[in-house]
C-alpha positions in Angstrom: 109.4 88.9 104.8 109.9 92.1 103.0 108.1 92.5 99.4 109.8 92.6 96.1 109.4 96.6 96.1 111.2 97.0 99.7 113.8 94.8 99.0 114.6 96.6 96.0 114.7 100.1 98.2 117.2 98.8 100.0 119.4 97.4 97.4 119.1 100.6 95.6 120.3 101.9 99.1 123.7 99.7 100.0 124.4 99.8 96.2 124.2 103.8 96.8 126.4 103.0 99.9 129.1 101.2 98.8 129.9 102.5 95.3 129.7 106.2 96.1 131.9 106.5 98.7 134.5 105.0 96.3 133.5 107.9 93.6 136.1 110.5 93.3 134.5 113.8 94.8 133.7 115.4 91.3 132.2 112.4 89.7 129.9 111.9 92.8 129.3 115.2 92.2 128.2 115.0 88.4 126.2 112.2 89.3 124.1 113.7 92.3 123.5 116.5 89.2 122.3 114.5 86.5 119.9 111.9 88.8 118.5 115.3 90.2 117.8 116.9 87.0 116.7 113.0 85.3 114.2 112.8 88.4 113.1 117.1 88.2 112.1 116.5 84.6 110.1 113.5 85.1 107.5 116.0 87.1 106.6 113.0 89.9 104.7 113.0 92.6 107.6 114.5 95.3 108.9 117.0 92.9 105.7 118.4 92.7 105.1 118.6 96.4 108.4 119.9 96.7 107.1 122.8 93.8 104.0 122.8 96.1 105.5 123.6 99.2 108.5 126.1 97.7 105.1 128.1 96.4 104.2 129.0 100.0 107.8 129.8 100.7 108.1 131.9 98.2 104.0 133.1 97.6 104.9 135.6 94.9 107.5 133.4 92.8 106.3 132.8 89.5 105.8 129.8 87.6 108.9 129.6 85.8 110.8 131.3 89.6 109.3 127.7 90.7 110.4 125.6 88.6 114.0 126.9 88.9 113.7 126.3 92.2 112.3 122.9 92.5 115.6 122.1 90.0 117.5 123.7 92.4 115.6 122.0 95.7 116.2 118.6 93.5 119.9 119.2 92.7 120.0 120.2 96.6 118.5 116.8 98.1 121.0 115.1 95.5 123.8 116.7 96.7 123.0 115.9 100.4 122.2 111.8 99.5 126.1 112.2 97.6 127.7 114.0 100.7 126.3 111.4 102.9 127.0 108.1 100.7 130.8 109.6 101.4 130.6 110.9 104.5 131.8 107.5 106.2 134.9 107.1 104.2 136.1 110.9 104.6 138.8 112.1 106.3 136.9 113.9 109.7 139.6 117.0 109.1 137.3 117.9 106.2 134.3 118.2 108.9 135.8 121.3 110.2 136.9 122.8 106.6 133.5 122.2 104.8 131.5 123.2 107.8 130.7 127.0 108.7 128.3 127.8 111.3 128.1 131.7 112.6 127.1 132.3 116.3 128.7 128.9 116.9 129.7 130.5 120.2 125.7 129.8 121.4 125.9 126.5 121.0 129.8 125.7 122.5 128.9 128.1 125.5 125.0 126.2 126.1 127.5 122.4 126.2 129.7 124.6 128.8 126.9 125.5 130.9 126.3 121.9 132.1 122.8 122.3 131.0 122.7 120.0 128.2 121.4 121.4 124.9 118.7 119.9 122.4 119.3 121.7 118.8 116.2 121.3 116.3 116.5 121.7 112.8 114.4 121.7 109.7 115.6 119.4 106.8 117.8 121.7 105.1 120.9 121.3 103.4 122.8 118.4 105.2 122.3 117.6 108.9 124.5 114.6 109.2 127.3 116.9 108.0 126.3 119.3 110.5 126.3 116.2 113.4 129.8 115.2 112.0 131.3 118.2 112.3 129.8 118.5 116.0 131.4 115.1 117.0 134.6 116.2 115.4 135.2 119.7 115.4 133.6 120.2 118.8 134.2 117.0 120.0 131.0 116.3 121.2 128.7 113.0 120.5 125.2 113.3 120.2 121.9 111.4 120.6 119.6 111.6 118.0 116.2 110.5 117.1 115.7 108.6 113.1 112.1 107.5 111.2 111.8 103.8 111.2 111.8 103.1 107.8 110.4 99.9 105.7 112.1 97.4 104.7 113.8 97.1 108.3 117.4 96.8 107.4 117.0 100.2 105.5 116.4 101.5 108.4 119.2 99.1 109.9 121.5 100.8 107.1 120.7 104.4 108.2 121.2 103.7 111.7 124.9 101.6 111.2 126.1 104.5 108.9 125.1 107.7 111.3 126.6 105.3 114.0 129.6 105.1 112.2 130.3 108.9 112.2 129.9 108.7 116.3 126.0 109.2 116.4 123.6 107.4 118.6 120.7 106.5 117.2 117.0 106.1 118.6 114.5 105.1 116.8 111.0 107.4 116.6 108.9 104.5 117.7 108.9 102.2 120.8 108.1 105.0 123.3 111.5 105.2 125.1 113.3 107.8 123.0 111.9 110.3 125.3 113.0 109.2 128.2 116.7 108.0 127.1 117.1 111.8 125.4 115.9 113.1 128.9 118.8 111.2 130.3 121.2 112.2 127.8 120.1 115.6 128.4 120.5 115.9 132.1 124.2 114.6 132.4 124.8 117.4 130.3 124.8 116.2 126.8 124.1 117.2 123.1 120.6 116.1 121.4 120.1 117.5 118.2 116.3 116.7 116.5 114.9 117.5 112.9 111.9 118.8 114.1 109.9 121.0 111.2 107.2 117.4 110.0 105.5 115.7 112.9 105.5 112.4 112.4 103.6 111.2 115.4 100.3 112.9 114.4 100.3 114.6 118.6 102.5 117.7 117.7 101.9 121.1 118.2 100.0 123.4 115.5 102.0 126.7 114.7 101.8 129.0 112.1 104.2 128.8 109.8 104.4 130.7 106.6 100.9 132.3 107.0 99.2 128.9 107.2 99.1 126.3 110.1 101.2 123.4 110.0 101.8 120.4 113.1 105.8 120.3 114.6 106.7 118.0 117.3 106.5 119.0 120.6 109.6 116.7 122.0 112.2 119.9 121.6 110.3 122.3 123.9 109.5 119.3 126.1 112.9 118.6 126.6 114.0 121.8 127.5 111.1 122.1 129.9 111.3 118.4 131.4 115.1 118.8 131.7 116.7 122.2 131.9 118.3 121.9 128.6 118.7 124.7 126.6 117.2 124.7 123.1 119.3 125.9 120.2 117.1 126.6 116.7 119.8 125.7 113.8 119.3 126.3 110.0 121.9 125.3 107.5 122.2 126.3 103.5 124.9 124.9 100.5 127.2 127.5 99.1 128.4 127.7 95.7 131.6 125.9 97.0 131.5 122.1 98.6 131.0 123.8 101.8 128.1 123.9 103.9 127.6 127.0 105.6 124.5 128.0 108.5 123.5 129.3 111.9 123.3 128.7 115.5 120.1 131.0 116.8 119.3 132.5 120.1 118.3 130.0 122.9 114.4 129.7 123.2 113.8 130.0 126.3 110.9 128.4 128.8 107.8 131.0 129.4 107.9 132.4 132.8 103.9 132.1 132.8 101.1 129.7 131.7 100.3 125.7 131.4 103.1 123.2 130.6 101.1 123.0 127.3 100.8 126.6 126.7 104.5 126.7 127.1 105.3 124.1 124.6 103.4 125.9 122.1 105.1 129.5 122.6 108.6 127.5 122.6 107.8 125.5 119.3 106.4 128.7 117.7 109.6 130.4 118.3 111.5 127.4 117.0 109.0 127.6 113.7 109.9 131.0 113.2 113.5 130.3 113.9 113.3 127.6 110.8 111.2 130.2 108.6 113.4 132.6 108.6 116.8 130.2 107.6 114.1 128.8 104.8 112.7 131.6 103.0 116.8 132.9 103.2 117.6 129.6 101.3 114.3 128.0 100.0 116.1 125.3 97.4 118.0 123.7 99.9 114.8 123.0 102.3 114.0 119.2 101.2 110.3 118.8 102.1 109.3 116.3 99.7 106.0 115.6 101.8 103.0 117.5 102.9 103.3 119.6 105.7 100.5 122.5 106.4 97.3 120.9 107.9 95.0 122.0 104.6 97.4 119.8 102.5 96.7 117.1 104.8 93.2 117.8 105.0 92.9 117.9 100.8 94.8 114.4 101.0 91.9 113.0 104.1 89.6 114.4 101.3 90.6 112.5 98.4 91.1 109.6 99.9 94.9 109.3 99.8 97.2 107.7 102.2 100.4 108.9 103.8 
């Protein structure tokens, strides 16, 4: 039985659900604004990680530069819980309007190839528009993998709503997402993976903004295990509702060295893929966590959990 605390998440959650979708577009909007800018000015524990982490993005920002930008990184992850509260009840026309990806051409020639194609991308801006605009604009359904969150029927939520837009959903524990992407992958379909915070505490160290951080392995594995071709992607918000971003070059599998030594190259060139679509567009990146190893470490340090 859930505590008091978890089921008041996931009211919180369905209330989210069902009244914003019914908002007209620029009220959602308004709202998205003023609970990011409530939440900014509190100064709590996620804005100042997000503050944190924006300070090795951007090393020689200032004080006040961070600050803008955790406001902006705030009114950001707002913006992407509004566009996805509505995403279910809008009309999928929209997906290929408010969408704007350059080098799509990568990714539709990769799903031509047969190959099957695994894109990884960072949390920025809004992946589950991205995802609905691939099942819709491209026509192409995908498998992805989600965090199995507490209480369990948030979790159920998360998973009936990106089902709704065409999605399927596995989730990151249980031990057979691997295998069912593998699967997916070899008759020639689309997996697409945020993949810049490890959450399995076995993924590969890279260096990522002059300072190491942990990524999961499962993209380059993939592409190894399978033949798949692995796309990078990076998104960013414009000043209008769309959402613009890019399709990178395929990483491709070393020619030379271990299966292990491969995965790290391949998720080293998928980290610098991310970094470069970050530091472009820092205040849409929405890592509210820790992320480089010495963060983790000062947490192990002082006793903190996760």
């Amino acid at each position: 039985m859930g505590s008091a605390r978890e089921k008041l998440v996931d009211g919180l959650y369905g209330l989210g659900w069902a009244g914003v979708k019914k908002l007209p577009e620029p009220a959602a909007v308004a709202l998205g604004r003023r609970i990011a800018d409530f939440t900014w000015k509190r100064r709590g524990k996620s804005v100042l990680r997000l503050e944190s982490n924006l300070a090795r993005v951007v090393p020689d920002a200032s004080p006040e530069r961070l600050r803008e930008l955790s406001q902006a990184g705030m009114r950001s992850y707002m913006r992407y819980w509004m566009e996805s509260f509505r995403l279910p009840a809008m009309d999928t026309a929209r997906f290929g309007q408010d969408v704007e990806l350059k080098d799509d051409h990568i990714l539709r020639e990769a799903l031509a190839s047969g190959r099957g194609v695994v894109v990884a991308l960072p949390h920025l801006a809004n992946w589950d528009l991205a995802g609905a605009w691939a099942i819709c604009h491209i026509g192409v359904p995908f498998t992805t993998v989600a965090e199995r969150l507490k209480p369990e029927s948030l979790f159920d939520r998360f998973v009936a709503y990106r089902e709704s837009l065409g999605m399927e959903v596995l989730p990151h524990t249980g031990g057979s997402a691997f295998g069912t992407l593998a699967r997916r992958l070899r008759s020639g379909g689309l997996v697409c993976l945020v993949a810049d915070r490890d959450l399995s505490d076995s993924g590969v160290e890279v260096d990522f903004f002059g300072a190491r951080a942990r990524m999961p392995a499962g993209p380059a594995m993939l592409a190894q295990h399978t033949g798949a071709v692995l796309l990078p992607a990076t998104l960013y918000y414009g000043d209008t509702p769309k959402m613009y971003g890019r399709i990178h070059p395929e990483v491709e599998v070393p020619k030379t060295g271990t299966r292990s030594e491969k995965t790290a190259a391949m998720t080293q060139s998928v980290a610098d893929a991310f970094a470069r679509g970050i530091a472009e567009h820092p205040q849409d990146w929405h890592m509210l966590q820790r992320l480089w190893l010495d963060d983790l470490d000062d947490r192990a340090d002082q006793g903190e959990h996760a």
